[in-house]
C-alpha positions as CSV (number, residue, x, y, z in Angstrom):
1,X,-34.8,33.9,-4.9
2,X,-38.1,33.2,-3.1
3,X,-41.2,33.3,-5.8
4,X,-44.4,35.6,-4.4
5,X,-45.3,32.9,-2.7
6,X,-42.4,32.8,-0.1
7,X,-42.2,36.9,0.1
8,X,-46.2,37.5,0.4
9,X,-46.6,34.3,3.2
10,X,-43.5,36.1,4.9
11,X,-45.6,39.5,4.4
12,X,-48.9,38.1,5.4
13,X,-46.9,37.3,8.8
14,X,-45.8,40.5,9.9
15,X,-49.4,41.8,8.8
16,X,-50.8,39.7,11.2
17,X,-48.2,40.8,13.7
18,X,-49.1,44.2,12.8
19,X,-52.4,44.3,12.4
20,X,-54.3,41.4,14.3
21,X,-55.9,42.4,17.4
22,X,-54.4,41.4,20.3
23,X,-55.9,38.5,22.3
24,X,-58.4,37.6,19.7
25,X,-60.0,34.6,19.1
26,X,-59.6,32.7,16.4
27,X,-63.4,31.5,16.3
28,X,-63.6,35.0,14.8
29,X,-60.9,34.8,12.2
30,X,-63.1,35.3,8.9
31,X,-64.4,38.8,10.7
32,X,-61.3,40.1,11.4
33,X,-59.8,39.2,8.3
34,X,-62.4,41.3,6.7
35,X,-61.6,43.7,8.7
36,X,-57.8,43.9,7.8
37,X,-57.9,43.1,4.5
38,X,-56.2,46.1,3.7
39,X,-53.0,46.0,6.7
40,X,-52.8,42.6,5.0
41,X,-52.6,43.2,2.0
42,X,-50.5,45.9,2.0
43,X,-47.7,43.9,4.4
44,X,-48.0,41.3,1.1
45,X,-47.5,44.1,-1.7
46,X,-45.0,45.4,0.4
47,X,-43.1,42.5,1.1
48,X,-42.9,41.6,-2.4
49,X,-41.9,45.1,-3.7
50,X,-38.4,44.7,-4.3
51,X,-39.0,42.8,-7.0
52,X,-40.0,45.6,-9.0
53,X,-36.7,45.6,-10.5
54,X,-37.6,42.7,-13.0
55,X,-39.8,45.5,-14.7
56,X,-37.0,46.9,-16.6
57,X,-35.9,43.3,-17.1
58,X,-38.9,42.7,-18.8
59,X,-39.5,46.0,-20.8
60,X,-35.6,44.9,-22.3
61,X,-36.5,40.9,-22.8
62,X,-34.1,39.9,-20.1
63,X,-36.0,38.8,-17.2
64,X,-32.8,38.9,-15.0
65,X,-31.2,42.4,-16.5
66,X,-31.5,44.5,-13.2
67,X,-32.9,41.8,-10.8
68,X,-30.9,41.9,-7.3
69,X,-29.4,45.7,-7.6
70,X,-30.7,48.6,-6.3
71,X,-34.2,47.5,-5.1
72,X,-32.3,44.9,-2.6
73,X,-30.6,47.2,-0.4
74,X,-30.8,48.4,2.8
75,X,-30.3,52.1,1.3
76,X,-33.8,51.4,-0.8
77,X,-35.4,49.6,2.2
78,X,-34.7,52.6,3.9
79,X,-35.8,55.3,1.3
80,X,-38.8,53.7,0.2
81,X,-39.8,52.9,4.0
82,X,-39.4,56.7,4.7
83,X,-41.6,57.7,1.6
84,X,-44.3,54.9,2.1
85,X,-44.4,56.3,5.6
86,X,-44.9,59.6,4.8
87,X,-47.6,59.1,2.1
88,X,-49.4,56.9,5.5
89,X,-48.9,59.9,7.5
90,X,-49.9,62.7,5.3
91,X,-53.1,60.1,4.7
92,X,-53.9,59.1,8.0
93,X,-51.8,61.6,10.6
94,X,-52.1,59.6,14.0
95,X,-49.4,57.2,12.0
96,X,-46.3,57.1,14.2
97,X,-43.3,54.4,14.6
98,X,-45.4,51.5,14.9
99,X,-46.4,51.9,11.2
100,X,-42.6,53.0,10.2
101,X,-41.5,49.7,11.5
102,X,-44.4,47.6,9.9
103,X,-43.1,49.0,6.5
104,X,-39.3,48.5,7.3
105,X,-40.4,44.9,8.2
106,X,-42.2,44.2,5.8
107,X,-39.5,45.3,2.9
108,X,-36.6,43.9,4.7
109,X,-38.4,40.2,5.1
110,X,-37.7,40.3,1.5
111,X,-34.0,41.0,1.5
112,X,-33.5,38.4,4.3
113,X,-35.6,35.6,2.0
114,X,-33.7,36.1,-0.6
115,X,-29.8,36.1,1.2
116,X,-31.2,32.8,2.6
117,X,-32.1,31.5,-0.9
118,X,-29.5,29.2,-3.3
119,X,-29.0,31.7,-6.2
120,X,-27.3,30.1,-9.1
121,X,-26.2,32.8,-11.4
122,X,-23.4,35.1,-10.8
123,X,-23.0,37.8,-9.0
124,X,-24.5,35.3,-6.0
125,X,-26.3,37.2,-4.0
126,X,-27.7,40.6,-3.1
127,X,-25.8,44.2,-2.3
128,X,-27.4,44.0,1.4
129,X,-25.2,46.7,2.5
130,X,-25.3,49.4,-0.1
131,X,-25.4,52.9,0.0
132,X,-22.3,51.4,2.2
133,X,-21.5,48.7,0.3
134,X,-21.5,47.6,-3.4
135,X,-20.7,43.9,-2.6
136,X,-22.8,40.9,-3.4
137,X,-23.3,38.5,-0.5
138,X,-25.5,35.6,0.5
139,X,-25.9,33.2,3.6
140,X,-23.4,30.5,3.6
141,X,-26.3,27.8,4.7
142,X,-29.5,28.6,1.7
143,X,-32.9,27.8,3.4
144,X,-35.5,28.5,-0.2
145,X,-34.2,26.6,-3.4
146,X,-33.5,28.2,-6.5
147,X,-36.2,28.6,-9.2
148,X,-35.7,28.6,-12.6
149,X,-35.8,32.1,-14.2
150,X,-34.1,32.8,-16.6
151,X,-36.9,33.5,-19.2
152,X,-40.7,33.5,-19.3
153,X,-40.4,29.9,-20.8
154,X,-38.6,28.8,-17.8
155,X,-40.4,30.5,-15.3
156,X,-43.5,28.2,-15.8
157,X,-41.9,25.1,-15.3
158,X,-42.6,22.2,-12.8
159,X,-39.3,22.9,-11.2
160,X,-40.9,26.3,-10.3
161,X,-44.5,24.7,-9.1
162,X,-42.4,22.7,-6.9
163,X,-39.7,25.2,-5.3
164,X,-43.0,27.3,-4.9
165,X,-44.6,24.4,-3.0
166,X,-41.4,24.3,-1.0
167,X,-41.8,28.0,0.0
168,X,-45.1,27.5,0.8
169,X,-44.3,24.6,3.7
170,X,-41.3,26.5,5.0
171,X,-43.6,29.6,5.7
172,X,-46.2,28.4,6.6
173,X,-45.6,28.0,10.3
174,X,-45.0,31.9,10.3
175,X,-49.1,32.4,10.1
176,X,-50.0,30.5,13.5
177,X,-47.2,31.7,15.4
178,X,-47.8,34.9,14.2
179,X,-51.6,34.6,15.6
180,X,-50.5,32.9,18.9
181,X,-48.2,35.7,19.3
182,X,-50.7,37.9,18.7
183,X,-53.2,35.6,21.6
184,X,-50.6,35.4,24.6
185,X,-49.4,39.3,24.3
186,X,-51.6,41.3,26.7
187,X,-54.4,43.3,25.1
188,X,-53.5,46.4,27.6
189,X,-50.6,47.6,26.2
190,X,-51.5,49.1,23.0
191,X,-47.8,49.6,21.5
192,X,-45.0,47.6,21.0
C-alpha cells in the first residue's frame, strides 16, 4: 500500500482544497503556507492515520500482523471522523460540515490509495465495506506499486526508495490542481 509519501501528498491536496484561500496568488504562497501550517498538516496526519494499525504489528515483531483490518474501513473512517470532529468543535465551536468533510476526505483518500495499490500478500486488499461487510477487496486495475514490507529489513530497501519515488510523481499533479482549483472558484461564496 502507498508509503507516507503517497497518503500525506494525497493529504497535503485536500488541505489545500480545504484550507487555501480562494483566489490567491501564488506570488504569496510562502505566507500563506505559514499561515496554514496547521490545516496542512493536520490533512497529512490525518491522511496517513489509518496506518496506525502497524503499531500493534510492531509492539508483536510482525510488521504486517494487523495491517489492512479495522483501521481501513469505512465503519472507522466514519467513527474516527465523528470523534475528530467533535474534539474540533468542542475546540473551536463555529466548526460545522465543511470541517466534517475535510476530515472524512482526508481519511478516506487513504482507503482509496490503498484499493488502487498492487498488494501482494493474501488477503489482497482492504475490508472497504465493513461494519457491512467483512470482505477483502481491491481495484481490478492497481495505480501505486507494491513496497516491500514485510520486516524492518525490508522496509529500507531500494525497491521501497523507488516505489516511494513512484508515489511521489503520480501525486504530485494533485498540489497545482488543487491550487488552481482553489484560483478559478469565486472568492464570494464562502462554503462549498
Amino acid at each position: 500500500m502507498p508509503s507516507p509519501v503517497g497518503h500525506g501528498m494525497i493529504g497535503l491536496s485536500i488541505g489545500l482544497l480545504y484550507a487555501w484561500p480562494r483566489g490567491a496568488r501564488i506570488q504569496r504562497m510562502t505566507e500563506t503556507l505559514k499561515q496554514q501550517r496547521v490545516p496542512l498538516f493536520l490533512a497529512v496526519l490525518l491522511a496517513n492515520l489509518p496506518d496506525v494499525d502497524y503499531v500493534p504489528g510492531i509492539l508483536t515483531g510482525d510488521l504486517n500482523a494487523y495491517h489492512h483490518q479495522y483501521t481501513h474501513t469505512l465503519g472507522w473512517v466514519l467513527l474516527v471522523t465523528g470523534g475528530v470532529w467533535l474534539i474540533w468543535r468542542a475546540w473551536r465551536p463555529e466548526t460545522g460540515m465543511r470541517e466534517a468533510v475535510f476530515v472524512f476526505a482526508c481519511l478516506m483518500s487513504h482507503l482509496v490509495a490503498d484499493w488502487f495499490t498492487d498488494d501482494g500478500a493474501y488477503p489482497f486488499g482492504i475490508m472497504l465495506w465493513w461494519p457491512f461487510s467483512a470482505d477483502y477487496t481491491i481495484a481490478p486495475q492497481h495505480l501505486f506499486p507494491r513496497p516491500i514490507k514485510e520486516d524492518w529489513a525490508e522496509v529500507f530497501t531500494w525497491h521501497n526508495v523507488r516505489v516511494m519515488g513512484i508515489e511521489f510523481l503520480i501525486t504530485l499533479p494533485l498540489i497545482p490542481l488543487a491550487l488552481m482549483v482553489k484560483r478559478i472558484l469565486p472568492s464570494s461564496s464562502r462554503r462549498p
